[in-house]
N, C-alpha and C positions, 0 to 999 in steps of 0.2 A: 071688374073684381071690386067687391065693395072691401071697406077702409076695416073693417074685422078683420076680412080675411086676409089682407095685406099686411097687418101687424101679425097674426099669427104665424106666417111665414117666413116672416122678420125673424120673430121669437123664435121661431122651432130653428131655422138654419142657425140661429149661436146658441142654440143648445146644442146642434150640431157637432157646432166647431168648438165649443166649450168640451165639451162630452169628448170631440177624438184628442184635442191640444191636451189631457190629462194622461194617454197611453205614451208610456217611455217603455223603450227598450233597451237592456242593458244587456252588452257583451257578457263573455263568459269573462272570467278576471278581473271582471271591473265591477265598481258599486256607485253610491250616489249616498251621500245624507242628505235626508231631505228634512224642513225646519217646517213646521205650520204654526204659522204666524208668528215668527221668529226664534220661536223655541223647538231644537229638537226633537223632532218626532220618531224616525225610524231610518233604519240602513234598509238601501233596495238591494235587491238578491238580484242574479243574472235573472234574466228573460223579461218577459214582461209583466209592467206595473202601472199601477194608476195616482198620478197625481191631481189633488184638485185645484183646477189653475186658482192663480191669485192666490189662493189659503196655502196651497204646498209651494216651497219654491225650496231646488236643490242647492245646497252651500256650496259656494265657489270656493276652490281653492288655488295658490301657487304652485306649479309645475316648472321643471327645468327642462329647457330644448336643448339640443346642440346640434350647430347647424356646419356641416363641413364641405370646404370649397375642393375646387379644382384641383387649388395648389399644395392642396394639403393645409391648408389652414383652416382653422374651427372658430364658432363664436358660440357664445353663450347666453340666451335672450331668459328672459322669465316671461311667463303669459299665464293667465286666468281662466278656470276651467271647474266644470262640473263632477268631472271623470276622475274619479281614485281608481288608480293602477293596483291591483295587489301582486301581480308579478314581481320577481324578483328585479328587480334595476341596479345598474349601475352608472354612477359617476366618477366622470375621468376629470380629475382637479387640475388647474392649471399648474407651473411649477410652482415652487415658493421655498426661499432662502433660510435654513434652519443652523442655528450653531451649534457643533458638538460638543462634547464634556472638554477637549484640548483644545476649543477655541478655535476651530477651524469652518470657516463658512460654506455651506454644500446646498446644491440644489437639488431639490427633493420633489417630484410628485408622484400621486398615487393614483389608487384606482378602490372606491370604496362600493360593493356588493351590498343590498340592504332590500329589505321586504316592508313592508305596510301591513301588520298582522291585526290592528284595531284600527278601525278608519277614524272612530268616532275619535281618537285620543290625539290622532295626528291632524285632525281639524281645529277642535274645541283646544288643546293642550297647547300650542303650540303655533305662533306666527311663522309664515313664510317657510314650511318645513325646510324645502332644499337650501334654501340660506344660511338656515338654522345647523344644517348637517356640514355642509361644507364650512362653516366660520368652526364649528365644533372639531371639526376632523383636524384642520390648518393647525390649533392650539394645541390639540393631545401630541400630533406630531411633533411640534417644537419642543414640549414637553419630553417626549417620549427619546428622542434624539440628543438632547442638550443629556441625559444620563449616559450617555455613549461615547466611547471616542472615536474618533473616526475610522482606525481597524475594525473595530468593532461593528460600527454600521456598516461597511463595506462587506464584512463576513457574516452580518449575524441578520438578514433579511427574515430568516423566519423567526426568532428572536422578535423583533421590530413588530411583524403581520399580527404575531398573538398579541401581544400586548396590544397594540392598536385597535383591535377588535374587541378586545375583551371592554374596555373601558369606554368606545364606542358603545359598544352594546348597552354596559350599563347606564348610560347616560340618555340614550334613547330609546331606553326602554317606558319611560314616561311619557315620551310622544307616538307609541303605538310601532315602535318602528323596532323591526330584528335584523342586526349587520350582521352578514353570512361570516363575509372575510374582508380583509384589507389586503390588497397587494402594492408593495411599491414597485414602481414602474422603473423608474432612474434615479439611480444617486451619481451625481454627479461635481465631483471636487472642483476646488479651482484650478487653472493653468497652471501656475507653479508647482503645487502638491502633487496634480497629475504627473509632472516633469521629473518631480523627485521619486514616485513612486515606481516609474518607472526604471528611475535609475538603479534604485533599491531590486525590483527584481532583477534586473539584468547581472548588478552584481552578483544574488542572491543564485543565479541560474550557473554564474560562472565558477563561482563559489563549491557547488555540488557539483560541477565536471571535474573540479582540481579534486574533490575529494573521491569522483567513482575513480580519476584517474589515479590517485596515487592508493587506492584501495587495491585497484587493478596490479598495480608493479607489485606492493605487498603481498596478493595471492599469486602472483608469478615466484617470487624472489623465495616464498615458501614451498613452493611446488618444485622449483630446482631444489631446494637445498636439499627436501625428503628425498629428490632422488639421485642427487647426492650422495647423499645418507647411503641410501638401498643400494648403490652401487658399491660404495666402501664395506658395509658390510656385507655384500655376496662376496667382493675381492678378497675382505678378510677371511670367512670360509671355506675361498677356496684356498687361499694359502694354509689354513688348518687342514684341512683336509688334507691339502699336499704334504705337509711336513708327516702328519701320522702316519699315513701312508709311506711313506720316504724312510719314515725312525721304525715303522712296524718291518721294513723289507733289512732294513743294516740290521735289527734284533734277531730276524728269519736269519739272516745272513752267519752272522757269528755264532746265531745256537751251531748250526749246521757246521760250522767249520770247529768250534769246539768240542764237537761231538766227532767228525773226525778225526781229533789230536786227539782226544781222550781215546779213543778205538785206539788208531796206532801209538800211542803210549801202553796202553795196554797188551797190545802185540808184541812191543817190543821186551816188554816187563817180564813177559811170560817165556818168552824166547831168550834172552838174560838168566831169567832162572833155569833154564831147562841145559841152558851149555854151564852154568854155574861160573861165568865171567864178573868179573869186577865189575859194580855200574858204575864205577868213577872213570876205570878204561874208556867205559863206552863213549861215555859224555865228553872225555877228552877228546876220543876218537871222532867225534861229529863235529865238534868246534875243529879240529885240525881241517878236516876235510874242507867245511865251510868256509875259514878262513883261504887255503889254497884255491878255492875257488873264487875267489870274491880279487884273489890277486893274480889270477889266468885271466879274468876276463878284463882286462885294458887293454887297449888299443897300443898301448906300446908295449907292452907285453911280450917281449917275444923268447927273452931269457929269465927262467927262474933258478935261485939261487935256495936249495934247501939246509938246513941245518944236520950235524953230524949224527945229533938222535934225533931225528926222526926216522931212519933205518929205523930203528925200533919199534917206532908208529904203525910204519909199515909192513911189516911183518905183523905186526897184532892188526893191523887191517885186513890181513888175507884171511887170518881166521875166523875172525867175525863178520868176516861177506857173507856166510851161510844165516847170520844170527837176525842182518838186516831186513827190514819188510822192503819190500819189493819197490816201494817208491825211493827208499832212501840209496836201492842198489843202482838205480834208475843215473 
């Protein structure tokens, strides 16, 4: 083989591998800035692209790993990489010591959601993005927590998340970067606080037993007394009842026996007229009678002693046995 054809061989195989070394392939979600000759030239789209070696070369950037053990414990490495992620990522912040509005020191981390929606901004804009994100999150938090007091952080987490996000957002939005959401993970008080907090509900729990329970005797002590109540006055109804009843039968009673004395006074009145006898005789003659009988009927009784006119009585008694009604002859 002569010395042409061996350099043309030369030649054509690094054009070769000049010509394949420029085809990149790029994932679906991912991209590349690529610089020629040091200045920006264009963002790669998924599939594939041609770089011309040496003239194009892709901008490296910083990435954050997290690498997690056996035992559960994680670490945090930074490395250098060509590859912009545009999926949505998240980082999980280590804790970190924040003080609330009451001066109370509480251990805090979170967990921050975020997107890559300009590559070119979070290159050129912006050193060491994930560094830049997490020293940014760490400050808003302190920030955002030190206006709290510590009920309040402990109850107001979504409270917390919006705000965190919002001011996140607006802060990186200059490096190309959109925070979905911010979750915090753990709040966690100190021992002592936790110790008192605790105490605080337990009283707080025994607190609302005293009061269902003496709510409890209260709806008892009102439910006997209405029935109570409802028992005194049916008793009292039926004693009204009873008495009207009792006063309507004595009223039934006396019309009815007045209405017989008036009948037999009237018998007698017309019987009186009809023999044309004295009615002072008469009346005499009925108290006599009454009277002898009221002194025949005792038990020691056994001799009666009459007066010398009452012959006379008696004798006007025989005549007006015909004049008597029939009960009085009785």
């Amino acid at each position: 083989m002569s010395l042409n054809v061996l350099i043309f061989v030369i030649i054509a195989i690094i054009a070769v591998i000049y010509v394949l070394k420029g085809f990149k392939i790029v994932p679906q979600s991912e991209t590349r800035v690529v610089e020629r000759l040091g200045r920006y030239d264009r963002t790669l789209q998924s599939g594939i692209n041609y770089l011309l070696p040496i003239i194009d070369r892709a901008r490296e950037v910083v990435v954050r790993d997290e690498i997690k053990y056996a035992d559960g414990s994680k670490s945090v490495i930074m490395r250098t990489t060509s590859r912009i992620d545009l999926r949505e990522q998240v980082y999980d912040f280590d804790k970190q010591s924040v003080i609330t509005k009451d001066n109370v020191t509480t251990t805090i981390n979170a967990l921050l959601y975020f997107q890559i929606v300009d590559p070119v901004k979070s290159v050129y804009e912006i050193d060491n993005l994930p560094n830049a994100i997490e020293k940014l999150t760490q400050t808003t938090l302190r920030n955002v927590i030190g206006e709290l007091e510590l009920d309040e952080t402990l109850t107001s987490r979504d409270t917390i998340n919006s705000k965190l996000r919002i001011v996140l957002d607006e802060a990186t939005n200059k490096w190309g970067v959109k925070v979905n959401r911010v979750e915090l993970q753990d709040i966690t008080p100190p021992e002592s606080v936790r110790r008192a907090m605790e105490q605080q509900m337990q009283a707080e729990r025994e607190r609302r037993a005293k009061v269902l329970e003496a709510r409890g005797q209260k709806e008892a002590m009102i439910l006997e007394s209405e029935g109570v109540k409802e028992s005194q006055i049916n008793q009292a109804e039926a004693e009204r009842q009873t008495q009207i009843l009792k006063a309507q039968g004595e009223a039934d009673a006396k019309v009815l026996q007045a209405t017989a004395e008036a009948e037999a006074i009237r018998k007698v009145a017309e019987a009186i007229a009809e023999s044309k006898t004295d009615p002072a005789t008469y009346m005499l003659l009925m108290k006599y009678v009454e009277t002898l009988k009221e002194i025949g009927s005792g038990e020691q009784a056994k001799t009666i002693f009459l007066p010398f006119e009452a012959s006379n009585l008696v004798g006007a008694l025989g005549s007006l046995t015909e004049l008597l009604p029939k009960r009085d002859k009785e």
